[in-house]
C-alpha positions in Angstrom: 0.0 0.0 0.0 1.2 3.4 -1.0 1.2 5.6 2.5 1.0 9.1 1.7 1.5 11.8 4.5 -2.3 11.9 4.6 -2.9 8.8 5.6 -0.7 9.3 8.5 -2.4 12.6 9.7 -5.5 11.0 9.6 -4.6 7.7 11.5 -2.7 10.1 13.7 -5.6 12.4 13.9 -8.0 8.9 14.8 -5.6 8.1 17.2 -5.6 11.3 19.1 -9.2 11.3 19.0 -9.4 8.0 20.6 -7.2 8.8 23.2 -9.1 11.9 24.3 -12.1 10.1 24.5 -10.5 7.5 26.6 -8.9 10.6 28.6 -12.6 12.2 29.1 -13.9 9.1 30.3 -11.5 8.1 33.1 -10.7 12.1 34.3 -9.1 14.9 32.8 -7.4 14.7 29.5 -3.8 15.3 29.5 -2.3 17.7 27.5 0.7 16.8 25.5 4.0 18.1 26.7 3.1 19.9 29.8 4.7 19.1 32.9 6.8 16.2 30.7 9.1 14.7 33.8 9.7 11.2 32.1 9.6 9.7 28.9 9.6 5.6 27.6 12.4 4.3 24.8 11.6 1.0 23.4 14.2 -0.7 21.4 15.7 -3.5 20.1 19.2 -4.5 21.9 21.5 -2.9 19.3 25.0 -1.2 20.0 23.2 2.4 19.5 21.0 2.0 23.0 24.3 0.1 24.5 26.2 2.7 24.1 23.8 5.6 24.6 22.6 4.0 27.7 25.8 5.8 29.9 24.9 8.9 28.8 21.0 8.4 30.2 21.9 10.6 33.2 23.4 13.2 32.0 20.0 13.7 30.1 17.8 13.7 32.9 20.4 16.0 34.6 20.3 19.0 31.7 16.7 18.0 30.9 14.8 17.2 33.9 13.0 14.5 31.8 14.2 10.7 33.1 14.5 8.3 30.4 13.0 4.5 30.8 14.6 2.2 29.0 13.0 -1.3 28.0 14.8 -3.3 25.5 13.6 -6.8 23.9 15.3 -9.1 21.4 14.5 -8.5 17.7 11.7 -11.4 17.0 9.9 -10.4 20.7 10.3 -6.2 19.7 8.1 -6.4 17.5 5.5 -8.9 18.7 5.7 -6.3 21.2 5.1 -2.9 19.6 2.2 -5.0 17.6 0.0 -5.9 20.9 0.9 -2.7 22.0 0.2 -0.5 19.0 -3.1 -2.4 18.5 -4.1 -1.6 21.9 -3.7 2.2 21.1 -1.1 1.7 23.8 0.4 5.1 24.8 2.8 3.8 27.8 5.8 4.5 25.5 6.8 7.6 23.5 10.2 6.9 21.4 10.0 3.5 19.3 13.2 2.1 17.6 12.7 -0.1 14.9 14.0 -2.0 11.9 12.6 0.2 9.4 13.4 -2.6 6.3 11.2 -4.7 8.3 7.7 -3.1 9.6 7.6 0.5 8.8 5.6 -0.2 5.8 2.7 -2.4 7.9 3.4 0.7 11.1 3.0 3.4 9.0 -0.1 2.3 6.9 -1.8 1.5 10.6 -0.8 5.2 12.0 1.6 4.2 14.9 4.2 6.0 13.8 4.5 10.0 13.7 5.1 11.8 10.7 8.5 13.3 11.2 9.2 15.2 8.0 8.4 18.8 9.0 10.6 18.5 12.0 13.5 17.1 10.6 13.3 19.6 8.0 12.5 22.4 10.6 15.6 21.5 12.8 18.3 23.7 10.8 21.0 23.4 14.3 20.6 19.4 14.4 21.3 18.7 10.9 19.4 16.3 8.9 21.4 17.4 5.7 24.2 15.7 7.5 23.4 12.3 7.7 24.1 10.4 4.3 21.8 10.8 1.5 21.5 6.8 1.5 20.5 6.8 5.2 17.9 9.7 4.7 16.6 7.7 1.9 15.8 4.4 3.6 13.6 6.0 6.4 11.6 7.9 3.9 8.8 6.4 2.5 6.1 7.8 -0.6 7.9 11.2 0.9 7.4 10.8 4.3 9.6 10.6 7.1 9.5 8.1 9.6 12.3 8.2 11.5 16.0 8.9 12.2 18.6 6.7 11.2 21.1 5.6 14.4 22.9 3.3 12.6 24.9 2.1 9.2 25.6 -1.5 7.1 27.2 -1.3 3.9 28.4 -4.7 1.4 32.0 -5.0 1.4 34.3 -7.4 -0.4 36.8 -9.2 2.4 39.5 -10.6 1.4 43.0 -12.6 1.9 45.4 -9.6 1.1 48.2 -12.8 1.5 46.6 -15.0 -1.2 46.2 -11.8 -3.8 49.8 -10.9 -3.2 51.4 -14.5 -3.3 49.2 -14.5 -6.9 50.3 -11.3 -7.9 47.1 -10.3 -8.3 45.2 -7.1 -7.9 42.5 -6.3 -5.9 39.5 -6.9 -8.1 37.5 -3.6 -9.0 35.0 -5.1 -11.1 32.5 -8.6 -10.7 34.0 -10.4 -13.8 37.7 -9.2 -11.9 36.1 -10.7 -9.0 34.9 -13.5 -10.7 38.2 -14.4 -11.7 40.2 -14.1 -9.1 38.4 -15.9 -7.4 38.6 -18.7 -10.2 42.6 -18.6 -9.6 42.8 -19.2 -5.8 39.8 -21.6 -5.8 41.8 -24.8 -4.7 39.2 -27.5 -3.2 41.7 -30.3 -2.8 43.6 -28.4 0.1 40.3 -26.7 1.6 40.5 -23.2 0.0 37.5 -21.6 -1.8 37.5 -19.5 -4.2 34.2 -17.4 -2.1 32.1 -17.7 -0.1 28.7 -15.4 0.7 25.0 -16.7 1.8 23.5 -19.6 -0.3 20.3 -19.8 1.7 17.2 -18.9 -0.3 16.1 -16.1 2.3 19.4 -15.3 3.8 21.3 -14.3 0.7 18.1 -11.9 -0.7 20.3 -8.8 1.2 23.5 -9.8 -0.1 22.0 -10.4 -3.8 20.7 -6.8 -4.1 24.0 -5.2 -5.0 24.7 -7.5 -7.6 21.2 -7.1 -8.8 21.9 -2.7 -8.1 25.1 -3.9 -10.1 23.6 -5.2 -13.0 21.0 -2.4 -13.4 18.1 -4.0 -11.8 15.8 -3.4 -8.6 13.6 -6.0 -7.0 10.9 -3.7 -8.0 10.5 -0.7 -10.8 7.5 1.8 -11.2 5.3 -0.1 -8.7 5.9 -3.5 -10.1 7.8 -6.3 -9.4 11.3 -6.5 -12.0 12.4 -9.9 -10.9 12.2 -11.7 -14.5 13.9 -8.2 -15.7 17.3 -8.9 -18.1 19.7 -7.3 -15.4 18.0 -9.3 -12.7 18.4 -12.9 -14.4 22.0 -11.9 -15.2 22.1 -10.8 -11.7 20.9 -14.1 -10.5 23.0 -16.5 -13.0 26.2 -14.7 -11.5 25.6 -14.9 -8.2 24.9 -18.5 -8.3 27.7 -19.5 -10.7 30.3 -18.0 -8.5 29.1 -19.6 -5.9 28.2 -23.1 -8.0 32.0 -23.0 -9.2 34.0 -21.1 -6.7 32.2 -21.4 -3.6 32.2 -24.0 -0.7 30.6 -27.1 -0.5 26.9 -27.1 0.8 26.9 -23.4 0.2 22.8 -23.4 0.1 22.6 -23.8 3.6 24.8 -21.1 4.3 23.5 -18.2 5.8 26.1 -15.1 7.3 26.8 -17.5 10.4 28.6 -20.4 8.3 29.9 -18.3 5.3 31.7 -16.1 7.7 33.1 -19.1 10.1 34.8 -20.1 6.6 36.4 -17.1 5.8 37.5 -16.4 10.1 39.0 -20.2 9.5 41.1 -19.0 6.8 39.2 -21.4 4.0 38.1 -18.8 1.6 39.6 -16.3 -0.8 36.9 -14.0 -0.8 33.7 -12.9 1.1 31.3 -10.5 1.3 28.5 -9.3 2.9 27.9 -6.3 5.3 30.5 -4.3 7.1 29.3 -5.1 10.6 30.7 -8.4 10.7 34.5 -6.7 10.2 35.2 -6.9 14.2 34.4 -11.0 13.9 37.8 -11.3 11.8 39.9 -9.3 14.0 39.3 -11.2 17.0 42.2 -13.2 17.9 39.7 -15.3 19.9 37.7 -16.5 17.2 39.5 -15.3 13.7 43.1 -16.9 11.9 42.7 -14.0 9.7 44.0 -11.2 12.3 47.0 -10.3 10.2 45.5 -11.3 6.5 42.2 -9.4 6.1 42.0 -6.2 4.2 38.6 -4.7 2.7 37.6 -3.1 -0.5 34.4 -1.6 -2.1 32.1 -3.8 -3.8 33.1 -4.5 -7.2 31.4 -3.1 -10.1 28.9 -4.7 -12.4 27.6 -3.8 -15.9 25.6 -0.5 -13.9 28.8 0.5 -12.1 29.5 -0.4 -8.1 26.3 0.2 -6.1 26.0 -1.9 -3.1 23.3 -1.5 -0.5 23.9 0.9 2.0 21.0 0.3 5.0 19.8 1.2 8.1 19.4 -1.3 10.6 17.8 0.6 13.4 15.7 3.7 13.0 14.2 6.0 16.1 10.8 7.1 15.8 7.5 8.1 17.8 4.8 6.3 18.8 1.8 8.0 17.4 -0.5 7.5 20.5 1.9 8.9 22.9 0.7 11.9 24.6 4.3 13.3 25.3 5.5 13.7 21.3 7.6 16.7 21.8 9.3 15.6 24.6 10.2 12.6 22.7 11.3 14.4 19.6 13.7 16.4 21.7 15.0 13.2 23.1 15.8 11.9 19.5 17.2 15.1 18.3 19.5 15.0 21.3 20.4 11.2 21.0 21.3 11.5 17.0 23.0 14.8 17.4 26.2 15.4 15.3 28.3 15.3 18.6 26.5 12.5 20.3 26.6 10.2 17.4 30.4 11.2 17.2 31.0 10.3 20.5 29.3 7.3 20.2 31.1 5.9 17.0 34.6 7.2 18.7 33.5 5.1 22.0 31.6 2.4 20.9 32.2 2.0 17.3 28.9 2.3 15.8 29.0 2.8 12.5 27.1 6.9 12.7 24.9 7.5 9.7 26.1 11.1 9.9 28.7 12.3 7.5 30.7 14.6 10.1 31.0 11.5 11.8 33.1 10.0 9.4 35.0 13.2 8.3 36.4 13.3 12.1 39.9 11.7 12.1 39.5 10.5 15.6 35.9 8.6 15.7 36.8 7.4 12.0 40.1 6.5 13.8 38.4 4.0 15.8 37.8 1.6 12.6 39.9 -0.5 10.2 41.4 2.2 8.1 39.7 0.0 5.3 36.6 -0.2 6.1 36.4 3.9 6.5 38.1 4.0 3.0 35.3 1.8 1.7 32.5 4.0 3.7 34.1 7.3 1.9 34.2 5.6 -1.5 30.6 4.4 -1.6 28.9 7.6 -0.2 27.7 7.9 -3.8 25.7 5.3 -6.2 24.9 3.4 -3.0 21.3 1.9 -2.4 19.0 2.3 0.9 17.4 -0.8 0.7 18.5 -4.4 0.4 15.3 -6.4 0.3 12.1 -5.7 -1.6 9.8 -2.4 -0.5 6.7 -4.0 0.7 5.2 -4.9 4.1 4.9 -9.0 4.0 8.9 -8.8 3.3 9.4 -12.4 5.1 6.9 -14.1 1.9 8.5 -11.6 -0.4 12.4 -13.2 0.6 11.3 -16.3 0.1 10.0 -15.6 -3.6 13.1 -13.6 -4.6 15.9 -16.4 -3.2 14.1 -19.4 -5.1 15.8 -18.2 -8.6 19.2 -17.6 -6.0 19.0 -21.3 -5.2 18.0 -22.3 -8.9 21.0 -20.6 -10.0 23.7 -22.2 -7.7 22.0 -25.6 -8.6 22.7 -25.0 -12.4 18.9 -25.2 -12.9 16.3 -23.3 -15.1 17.4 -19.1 -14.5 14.7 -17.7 -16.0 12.2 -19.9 -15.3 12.8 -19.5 -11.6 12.7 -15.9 -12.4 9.7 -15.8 -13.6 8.0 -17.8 -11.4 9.6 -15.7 -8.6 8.4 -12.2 -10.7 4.8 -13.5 -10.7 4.8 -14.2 -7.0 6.1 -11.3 -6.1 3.3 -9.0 -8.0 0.7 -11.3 -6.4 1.9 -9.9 -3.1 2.2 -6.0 -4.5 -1.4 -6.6 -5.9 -2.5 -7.5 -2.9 -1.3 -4.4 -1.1 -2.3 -2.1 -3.1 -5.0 0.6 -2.2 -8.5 -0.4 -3.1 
């Protein structure tokens, strides 16, 4: 469904309605803002609330407004917000939330604020400052949802020992990637060639930036572009690399296994998202300490443009009677210098630019993976999976022509199949 800032007013507008009424019933209504002594977060556990969660008291202390904190796992935050937000629930005012996930199905059901006229109004805070990428993936049909708190971008890892013991370069483009990873492929003494996500669902986010890469989109004008040309080209090359250079039983791979291979030191090449660069310089769990280097993702027919997403977005709770107070807490916890702070301390990866143009928070990363951030700040896509709000059914339609492809089976076919399940879904979503 198409959610237009309209729609949110009015479910807002409902909302408030129903909460007065409720208000006038059981005493006098509250007014929103006034007297504001507390407000409620709600998030996932993600490193954004661990590391903002020292800085809580210093809040309250320049504030006078104590922040609660109630954090959930991933699966249970959202079960959560759902009995909650059905229930018109307005015990919690600042909701963080994977925006990829549910801000389609929150935002057509008017539980999250609008926020578009005050980023836009908050000239001291900023919002030209976060990356245009990040900006993009919170926005949706032009409407503002949230603020980004966090960044994941695809990044090629890779044996900087193997490449220079080949006398190889470090491959720039996917048929250089393609080939190199042809060269060091060496089954007999345990060494792939690469190794990424062969699970039908799990590999859908690492396929988009070879589909971005080879022109394509999981969608285009409304409509599902799975069958397009760039997307079956898209598809037969991510599954031959992995058919031909990858590691045995690589369809039950998801990040978890693929990763493991390349920490063990059995594989050339891997890539996925920049989060996971901490797991191969742990001496504790990696044999790649000294050997790892990183590089952009590799350009396709369309150029280089991997997915550049936002895991964890900051919004408000629509029914909560205390929405300025909450915005104020936002503004305050993505602030340029907070953020900074926070990626200097804690290493999270700040969707704001300034962030990464400071030599001492940017110092606090592999120098490659800040090289790869500053090379890919343009041509980069904010979204990795396709834009509608049953994305579990839609993953599972778009990795069936993945696993086709790395079985040697029927491309288009599986493409096709996969295009015409996927516009069943749109279909069904659309506005009556």
């Amino acid at each position: 469904m198409s959610i237009t800032r309209r729609n949110l007013i009015l479910a807002g507008g409902l909302g408030t309605a129903g909460l007065t009424l409720a208000a006038c019933g059981g005493g006098s209504p509250a007014k929103q803002d006034e007297d504001v002594t507390d407000i409620t977060v709600v998030s996932g556990n993600n490193p954004w609330v661990q590391g903002l969660e020292k800085h809580l008291d210093r809040y309250a202390e320049e504030t006078g407004v104590a922040v609660h904190l109630d954090t959930y796992g991933n699966e249970q935050l959202n079960d959560q917000y759902k009995v909650k937000l059905n229930a018109s629930d307005d015990t919690f005012d600042v909701m963080v939330f994977q925006v990829q996930d549910v801000a389609r199905e929150f935002a057509r059901n008017g539980w999250l604020l609008d926020v578009t006229d005050r980023v836009e109004a908050e000239s001291d805070w900023g919002w030209d400052d976060f990356q245009e990428a990040a900006r993009e993936a919170v926005t949706v049909d032009d409407v503002v949802l949230g603020v980004p708190l966090m960044t994941e971008r695809h990044v090629v890892y890779y044996r900087k020992d193997l490449l220079e013991k080949a006398g190889m370069a470090v491959p720039t483009t996917l048929d250089e990637l393609e080939a190199a990873a042809e060269a060091l492929h060496d089954p007999g003494s345990g060494m792939s060639g690469i190794a990424m996500r062969g699970q039908a669902v799990a590999a859908v986010t690492q396929f988009s930036s070879f589909l971005y890469s080879f022109g394509g989109d999981f969608q285009a004008d409304g409509a599902s572009a799975l069958n397009s040309d760039a997307a079956i080209a898209a598809y037969d090359y991510y599954g031959r690399v992995l058919r031909e250079f990858g590691p045995e039983g690589v369809t039950s791979m998801g990040w978890v296994e693929a990763s493991a291979l390349f920490a063990q030191g059995r594989a050339a090449f891997y890539l996925d998202a920049d989060s996971q660069a901490y797991t191969f310089l742990d001496e504790s769990s990696s044999s790649v300490v000294e050997t790892v280097d990183f590089a952009p993702f590799p350009a396709g027919p369309a150029g280089s443009k991997p997915y550049s997403i936002v895991p964890w977005t900051a919004g408000i709770n629509s029914f909560s009677r205390k929405q300025d107070a909450a915005w104020k807490f936002i503004t305050w916890a993505t602030s340029q210098g907070m953020l900074t702070t926070l990626m200097s301390e804690d290493t999270l990866p700040s969707p704001r630019q300034s962030s990464w143009d400071d030599d001492a928070a940017a110092g606090s990363f592999p120098a490659g993976l800040v090289t790869n951030v500053q090379a890919t700040l343009d041509g980069v896509v904010g979204h990795d999976r396709p834009q509608v709000e049953q994305v579990a059914q839609a993953r599972e339609y778009v990795g069936a022509p993945i696993i086709a492809s790395i079985n040697g089976e029927d491309v288009p076919a599986a493409a096709t199949k996969a295009d015409e399940q996927l516009q069943e879904l749109i279909d069904a979503e659309a506005p009556a």
